[in-house]
MIDREN-108208 format. One record per residue (C-alpha): x negated, y negated, z negated; residue in three letters. Coordinates in steps of 0.1 Angstrom, whole numbers, always signed. Last residue first. Layout:
<pts>
PT,px,py,pz,vexlum
PT,X,Y,Z,ALA
...
</pts>
This chain:
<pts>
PT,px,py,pz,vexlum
PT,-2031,-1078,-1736,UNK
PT,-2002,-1077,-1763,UNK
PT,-1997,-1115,-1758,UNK
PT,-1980,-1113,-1729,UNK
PT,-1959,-1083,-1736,UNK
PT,-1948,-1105,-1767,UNK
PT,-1940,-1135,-1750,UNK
PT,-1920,-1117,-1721,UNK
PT,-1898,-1101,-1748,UNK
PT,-1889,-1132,-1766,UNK
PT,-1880,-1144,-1729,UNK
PT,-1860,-1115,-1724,UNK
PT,-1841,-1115,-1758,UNK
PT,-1831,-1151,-1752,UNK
PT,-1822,-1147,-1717,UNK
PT,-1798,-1124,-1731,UNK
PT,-1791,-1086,-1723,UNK
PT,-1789,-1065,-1690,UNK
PT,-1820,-1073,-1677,UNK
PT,-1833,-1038,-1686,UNK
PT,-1871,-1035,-1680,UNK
PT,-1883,-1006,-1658,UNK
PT,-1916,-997,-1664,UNK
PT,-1945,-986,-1635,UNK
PT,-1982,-976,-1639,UNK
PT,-1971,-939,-1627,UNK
PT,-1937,-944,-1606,UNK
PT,-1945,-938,-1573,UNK
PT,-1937,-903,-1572,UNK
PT,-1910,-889,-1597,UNK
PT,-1893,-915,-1619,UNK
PT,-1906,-895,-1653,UNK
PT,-1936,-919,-1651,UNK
PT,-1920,-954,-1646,UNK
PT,-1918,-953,-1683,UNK
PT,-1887,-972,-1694,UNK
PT,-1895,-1003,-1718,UNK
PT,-1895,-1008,-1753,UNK
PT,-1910,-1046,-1769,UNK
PT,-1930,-1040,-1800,UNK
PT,-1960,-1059,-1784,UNK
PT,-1986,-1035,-1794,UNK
PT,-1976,-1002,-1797,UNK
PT,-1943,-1009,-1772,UNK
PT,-1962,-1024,-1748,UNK
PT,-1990,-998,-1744,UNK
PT,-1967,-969,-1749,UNK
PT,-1947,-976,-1712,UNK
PT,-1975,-993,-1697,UNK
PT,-1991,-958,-1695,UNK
PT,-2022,-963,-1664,UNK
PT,-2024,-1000,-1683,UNK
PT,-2028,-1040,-1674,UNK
PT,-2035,-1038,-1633,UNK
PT,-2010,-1010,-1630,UNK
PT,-1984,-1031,-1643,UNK
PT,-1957,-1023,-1617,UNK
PT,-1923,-1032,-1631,UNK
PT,-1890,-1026,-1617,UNK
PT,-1860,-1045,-1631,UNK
PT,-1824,-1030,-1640,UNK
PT,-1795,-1044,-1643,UNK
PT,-1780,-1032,-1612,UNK
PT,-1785,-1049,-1576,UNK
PT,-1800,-1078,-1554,UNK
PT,-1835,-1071,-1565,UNK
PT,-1857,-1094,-1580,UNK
PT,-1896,-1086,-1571,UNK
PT,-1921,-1076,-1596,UNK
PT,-1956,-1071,-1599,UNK
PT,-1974,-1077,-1631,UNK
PT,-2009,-1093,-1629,UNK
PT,-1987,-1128,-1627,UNK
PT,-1983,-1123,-1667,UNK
PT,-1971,-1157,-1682,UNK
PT,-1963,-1180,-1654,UNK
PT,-1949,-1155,-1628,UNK
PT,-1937,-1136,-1657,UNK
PT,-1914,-1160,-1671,UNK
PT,-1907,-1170,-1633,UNK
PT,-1898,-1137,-1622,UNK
PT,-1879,-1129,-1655,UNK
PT,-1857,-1162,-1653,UNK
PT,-1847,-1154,-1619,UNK
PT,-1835,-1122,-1625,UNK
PT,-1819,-1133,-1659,UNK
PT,-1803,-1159,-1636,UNK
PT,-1788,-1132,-1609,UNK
PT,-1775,-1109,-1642,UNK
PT,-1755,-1144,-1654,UNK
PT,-1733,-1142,-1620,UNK
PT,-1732,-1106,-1622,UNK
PT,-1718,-1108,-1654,UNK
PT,-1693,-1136,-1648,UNK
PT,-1685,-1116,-1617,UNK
PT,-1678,-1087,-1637,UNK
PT,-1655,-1108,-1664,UNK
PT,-1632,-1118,-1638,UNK
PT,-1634,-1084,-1620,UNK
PT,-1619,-1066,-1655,UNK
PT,-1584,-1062,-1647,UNK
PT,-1578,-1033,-1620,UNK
PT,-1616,-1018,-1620,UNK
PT,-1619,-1028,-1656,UNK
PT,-1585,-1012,-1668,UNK
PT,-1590,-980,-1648,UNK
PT,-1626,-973,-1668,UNK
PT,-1608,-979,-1699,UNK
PT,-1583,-956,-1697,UNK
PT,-1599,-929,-1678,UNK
PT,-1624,-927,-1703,UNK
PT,-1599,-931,-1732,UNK
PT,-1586,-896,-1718,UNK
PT,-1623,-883,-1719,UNK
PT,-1634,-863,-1686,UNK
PT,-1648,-827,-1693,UNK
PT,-1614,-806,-1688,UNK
PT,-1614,-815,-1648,UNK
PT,-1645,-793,-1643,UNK
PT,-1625,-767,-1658,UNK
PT,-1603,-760,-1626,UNK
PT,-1634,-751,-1604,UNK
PT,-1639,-778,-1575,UNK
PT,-1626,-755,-1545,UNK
PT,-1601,-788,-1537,UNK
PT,-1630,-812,-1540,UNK
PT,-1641,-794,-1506,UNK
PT,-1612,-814,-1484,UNK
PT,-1637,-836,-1464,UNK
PT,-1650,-868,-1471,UNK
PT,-1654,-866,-1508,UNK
PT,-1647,-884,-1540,UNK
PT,-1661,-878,-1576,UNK
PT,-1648,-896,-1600,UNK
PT,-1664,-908,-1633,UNK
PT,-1652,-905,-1669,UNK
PT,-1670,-910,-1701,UNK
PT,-1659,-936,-1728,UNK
PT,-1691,-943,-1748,UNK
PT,-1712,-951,-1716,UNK
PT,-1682,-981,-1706,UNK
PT,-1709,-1008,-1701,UNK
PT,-1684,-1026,-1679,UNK
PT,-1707,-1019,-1642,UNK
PT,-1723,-991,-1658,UNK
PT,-1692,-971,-1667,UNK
PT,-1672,-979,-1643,UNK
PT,-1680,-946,-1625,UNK
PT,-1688,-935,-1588,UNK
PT,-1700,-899,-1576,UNK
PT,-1700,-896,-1534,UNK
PT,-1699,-868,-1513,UNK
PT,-1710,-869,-1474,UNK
PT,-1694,-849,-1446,UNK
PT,-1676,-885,-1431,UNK
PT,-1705,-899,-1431,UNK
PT,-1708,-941,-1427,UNK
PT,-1677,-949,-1454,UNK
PT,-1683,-923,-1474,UNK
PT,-1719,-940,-1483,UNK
PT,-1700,-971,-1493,UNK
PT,-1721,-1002,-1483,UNK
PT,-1725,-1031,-1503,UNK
PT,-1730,-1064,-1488,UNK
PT,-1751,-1088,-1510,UNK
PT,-1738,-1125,-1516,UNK
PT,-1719,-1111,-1547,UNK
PT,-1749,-1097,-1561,UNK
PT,-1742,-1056,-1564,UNK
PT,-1734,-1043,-1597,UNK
PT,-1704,-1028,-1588,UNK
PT,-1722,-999,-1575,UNK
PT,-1745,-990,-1597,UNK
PT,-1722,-957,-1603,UNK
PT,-1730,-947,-1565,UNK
PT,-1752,-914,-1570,UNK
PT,-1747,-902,-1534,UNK
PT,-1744,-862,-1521,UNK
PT,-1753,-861,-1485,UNK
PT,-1759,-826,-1472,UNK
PT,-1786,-814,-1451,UNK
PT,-1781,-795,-1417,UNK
PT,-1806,-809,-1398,UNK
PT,-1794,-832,-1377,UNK
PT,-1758,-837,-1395,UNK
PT,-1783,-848,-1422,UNK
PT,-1802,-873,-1394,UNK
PT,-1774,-887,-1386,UNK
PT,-1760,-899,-1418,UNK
PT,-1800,-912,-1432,UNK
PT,-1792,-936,-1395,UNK
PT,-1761,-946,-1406,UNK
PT,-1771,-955,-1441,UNK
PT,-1801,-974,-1430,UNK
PT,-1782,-996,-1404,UNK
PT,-1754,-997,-1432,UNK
PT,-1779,-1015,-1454,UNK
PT,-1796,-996,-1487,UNK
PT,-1792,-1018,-1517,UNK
PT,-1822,-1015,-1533,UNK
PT,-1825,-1022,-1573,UNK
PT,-1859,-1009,-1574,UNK
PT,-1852,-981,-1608,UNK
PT,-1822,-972,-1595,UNK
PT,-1814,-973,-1560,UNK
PT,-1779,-988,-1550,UNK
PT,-1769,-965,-1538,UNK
PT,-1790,-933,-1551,UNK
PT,-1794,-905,-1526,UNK
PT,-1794,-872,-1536,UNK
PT,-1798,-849,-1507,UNK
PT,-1788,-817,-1504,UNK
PT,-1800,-781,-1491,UNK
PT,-1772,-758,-1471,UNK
PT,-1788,-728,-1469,UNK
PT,-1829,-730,-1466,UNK
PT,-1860,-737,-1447,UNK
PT,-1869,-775,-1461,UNK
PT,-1896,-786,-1427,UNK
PT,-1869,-809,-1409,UNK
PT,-1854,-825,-1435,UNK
PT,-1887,-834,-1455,UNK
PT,-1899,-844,-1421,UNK
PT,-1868,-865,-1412,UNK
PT,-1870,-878,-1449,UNK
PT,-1905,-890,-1442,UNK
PT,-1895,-907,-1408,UNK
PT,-1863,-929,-1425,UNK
PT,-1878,-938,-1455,UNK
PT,-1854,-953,-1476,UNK
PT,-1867,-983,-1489,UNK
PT,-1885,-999,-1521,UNK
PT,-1918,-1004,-1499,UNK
PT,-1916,-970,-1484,UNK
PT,-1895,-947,-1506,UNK
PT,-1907,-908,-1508,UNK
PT,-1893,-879,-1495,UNK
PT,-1895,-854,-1528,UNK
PT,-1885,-819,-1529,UNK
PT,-1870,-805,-1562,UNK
PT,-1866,-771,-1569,UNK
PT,-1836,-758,-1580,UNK
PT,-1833,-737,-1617,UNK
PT,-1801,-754,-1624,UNK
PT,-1820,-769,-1651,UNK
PT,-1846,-783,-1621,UNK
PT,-1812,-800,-1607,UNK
PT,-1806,-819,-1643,UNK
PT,-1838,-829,-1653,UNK
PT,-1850,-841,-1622,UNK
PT,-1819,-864,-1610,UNK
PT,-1821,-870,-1647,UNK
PT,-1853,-896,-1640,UNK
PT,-1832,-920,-1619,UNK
PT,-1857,-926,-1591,UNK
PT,-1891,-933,-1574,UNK
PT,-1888,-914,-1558,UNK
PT,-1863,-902,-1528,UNK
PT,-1846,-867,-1537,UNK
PT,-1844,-835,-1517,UNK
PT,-1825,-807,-1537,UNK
PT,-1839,-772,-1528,UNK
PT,-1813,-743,-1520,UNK
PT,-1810,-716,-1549,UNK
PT,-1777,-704,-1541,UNK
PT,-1766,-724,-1511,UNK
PT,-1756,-757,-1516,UNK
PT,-1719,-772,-1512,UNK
PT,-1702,-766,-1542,UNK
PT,-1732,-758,-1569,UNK
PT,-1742,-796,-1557,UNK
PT,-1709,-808,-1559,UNK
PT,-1711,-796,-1597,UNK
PT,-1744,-805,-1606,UNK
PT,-1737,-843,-1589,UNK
PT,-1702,-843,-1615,UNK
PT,-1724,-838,-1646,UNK
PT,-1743,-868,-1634,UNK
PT,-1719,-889,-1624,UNK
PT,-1698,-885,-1658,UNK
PT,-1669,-864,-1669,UNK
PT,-1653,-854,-1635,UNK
PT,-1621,-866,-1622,UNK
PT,-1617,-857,-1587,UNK
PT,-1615,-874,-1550,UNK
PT,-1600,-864,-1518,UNK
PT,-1562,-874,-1519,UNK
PT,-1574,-911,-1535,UNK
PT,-1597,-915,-1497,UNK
PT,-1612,-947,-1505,UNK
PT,-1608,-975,-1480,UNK
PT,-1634,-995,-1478,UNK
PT,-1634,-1035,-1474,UNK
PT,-1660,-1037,-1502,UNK
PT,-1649,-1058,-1529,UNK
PT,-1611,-1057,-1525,UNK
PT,-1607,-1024,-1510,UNK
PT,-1629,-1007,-1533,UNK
PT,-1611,-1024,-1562,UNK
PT,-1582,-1010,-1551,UNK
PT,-1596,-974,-1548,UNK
PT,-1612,-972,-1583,UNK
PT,-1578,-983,-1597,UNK
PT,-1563,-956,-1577,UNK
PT,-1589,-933,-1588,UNK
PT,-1586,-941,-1624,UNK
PT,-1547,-937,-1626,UNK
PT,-1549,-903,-1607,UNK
PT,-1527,-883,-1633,UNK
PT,-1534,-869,-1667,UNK
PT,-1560,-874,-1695,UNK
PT,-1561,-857,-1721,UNK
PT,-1548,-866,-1754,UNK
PT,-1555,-896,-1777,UNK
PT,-1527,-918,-1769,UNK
PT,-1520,-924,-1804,UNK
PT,-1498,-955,-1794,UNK
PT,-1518,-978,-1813,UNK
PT,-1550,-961,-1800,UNK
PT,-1541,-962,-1767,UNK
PT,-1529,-1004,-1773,UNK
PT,-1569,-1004,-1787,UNK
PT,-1579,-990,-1754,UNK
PT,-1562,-1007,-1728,UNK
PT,-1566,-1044,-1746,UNK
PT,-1604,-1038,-1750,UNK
PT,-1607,-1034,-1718,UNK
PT,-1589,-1057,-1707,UNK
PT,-1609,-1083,-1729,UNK
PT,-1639,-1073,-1713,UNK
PT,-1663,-1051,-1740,UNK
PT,-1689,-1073,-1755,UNK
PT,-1723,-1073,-1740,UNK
PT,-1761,-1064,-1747,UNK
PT,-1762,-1036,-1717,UNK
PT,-1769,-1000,-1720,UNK
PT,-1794,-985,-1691,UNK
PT,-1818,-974,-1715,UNK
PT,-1852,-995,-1721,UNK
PT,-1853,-1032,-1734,UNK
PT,-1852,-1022,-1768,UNK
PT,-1869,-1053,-1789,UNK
PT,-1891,-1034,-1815,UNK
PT,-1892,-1049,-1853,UNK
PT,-1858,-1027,-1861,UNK
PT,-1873,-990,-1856,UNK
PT,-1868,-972,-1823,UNK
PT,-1841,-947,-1808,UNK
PT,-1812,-963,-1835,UNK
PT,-1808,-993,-1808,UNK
PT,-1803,-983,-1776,UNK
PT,-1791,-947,-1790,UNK
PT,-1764,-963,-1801,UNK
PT,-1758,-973,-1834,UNK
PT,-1751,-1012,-1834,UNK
PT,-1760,-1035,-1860,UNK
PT,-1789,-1043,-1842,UNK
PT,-1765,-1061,-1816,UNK
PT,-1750,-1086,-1844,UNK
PT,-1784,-1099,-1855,UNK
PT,-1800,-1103,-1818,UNK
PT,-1765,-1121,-1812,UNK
PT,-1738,-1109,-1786,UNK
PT,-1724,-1135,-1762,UNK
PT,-1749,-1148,-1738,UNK
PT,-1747,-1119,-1717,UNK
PT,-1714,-1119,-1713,UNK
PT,-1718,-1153,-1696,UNK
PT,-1682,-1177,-1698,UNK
PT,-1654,-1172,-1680,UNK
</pts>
């Protein structure tokens, strides 16, 4: 299987209209949104053109995608997903507003862990919740500061977002950490709802750890979509511990697209040939970037991670807005670390997800923007 990320051409991927590549004009190399620079997997591709030969463009139906979802678990992670106690939702966003609006009380803060996925803001402050933050420490859950945060949030039934594996570091968390974030909700009364779409892109020689599989009380969102690139077709699951899916409203199951479901199933059940090529081909992109910068901007910080496609910047020592400064003068677009919550002033993330090519290119312009 050769390197999907080898496969698309500069040429061939501006011809593309996502937002990717329609949010900035053609002399700028987008290295921003989570969207990688790959071809579909051939399963994928299969499942969906034979839908659209078939005009199998109604909704979707059944628990296809969860069982697919729960084979793979089982293969790759030893876990065995509960298919009774999961439900289709449109995407792992979406989904985390609904659970939340399950098991919180009305108005009940959200406690998140920046620096992370900038829509865990958006989203839970446009349910008019506050936001309280527990900091990382070093890239990590820490364990005192959440037992604070946990301790000092007055309210009914708050929740936790936690993001495994952490987006914009790249952290897996271990089972040690898991555990020990699981006791101290049942503690204090805090609810664990987990953002796992990153999940399978986790290094092969890196354990990942359901969050399920440590709390039995927690909630969990997972998708296919980051994993196979799959943004255009949305679907995700959303899979619990306990038996509160079941009070899920009934229109919560209309968002999910049919082709969604498709797809998604068809690279959990078909597409691990192709993921391991990718993940294979994500591990030397890492490497490439640490020693392109090592050698061309060692004032940047930046440590591979054994996750996502997703690398985390600090560039304090060339700009307080990194962000604009690259992109105005080296025409290279990166994530600002700013809308990442604490810790992520002076920060980008840079999106690995493409060719070594396209990062290298990239590398020499930041480089010669200072």
């Amino acid at each position: 299987m050769l390197n999907p990320l080898t496969q698309v051409s500069l040429e061939r991927l501006r011809r593309r209209t996502s937002v990717k590549w329609r949010q900035f004009p053609d002399d700028v190399l987008p290295l921003w949104v989570a969207e990688m620079d790959v071809d579909l997997a051939e399963p994928v591709r299969q499942a969906v053109i034979e839908a659209l030969d078939l005009g199998d463009t109604g909704y979707p139906a059944g628990t296809h995608y969860q069982e697919a979802l729960a084979a793979f678990a089982e293969e790759r992670w030893g876990w065995n997903l509960p298919v009774e106690r999961t439900a289709l939702v449109s995407d792992v966003m979406l989904g985390i507003v609904e659970l939340i609006r399950l098991v919180s009380g009305p108005g009940a803060p959200v406690i998140v862990s920046p620096p992370v996925y900038p829509p865990f803001y958006l989203f839970v402050r446009s349910m008019g919740r506050a936001v309280v933050e527990a900091p990382l420490r070093h890239g990590r859950l820490d364990l005192e500061v959440l037992e604070r945060t946990f301790q000092h949030v007055k309210a009914d039934r708050p929740v936790y977002l936690l993001c495994n594996p952490q987006n914009p570091t790249g952290t897996v968390h271990t089972a040690e950490e898991l555990t020990a974030l699981a006791r101290l909700a049942e503690t204090y009364g805090v609810r664990v709802i987990a953002d796992e779409i990153h999940a399978p892109l986790v290094s092969r020689g890196t354990r990942f750890v359901p969050y399920l599989s440590v709390d039995e009380n927690g909630m969990s969102l997972m998708s296919a979509s980051k994993g196979w690139n799959l943004a255009a077709m949305r679907a995700a699951v959303a899979i619990s511990g306990t038996d509160d899916l079941a009070r899920l409203p009934e229109e919560v199951s209309h968002g999910p697209s049919h082709f969604g479901t498709i797809a998604h199933a068809a690279a959990l059940r078909h597409g691990g040939e192709w993921l391991d090529a990718l993940l294979a081909g994500l591990d030397d992109n890492r490497k490439l970037l640490k020693n392109l910068l090592t050698e061309h901007l060692p004032e940047i910080g930046y440590e591979p991670s054994d996750a996502t496609f997703l690398a985390w910047l600090d560039c304090r020592a060339i700009s307080d807005d990194p962000a604009a400064f690259f992109v105005e003068r080296g025409k290279v677009a990166l994530m600002s670390g700013a809308g990442f919550g604490s810790g992520g002033a002076g920060h980008v993330r840079f999106n690995i997800g493409t060719s070594p090519e396209i990062i290298t290119e990239a590398v020499r312009r930041m480089a010669a923007s200072r």
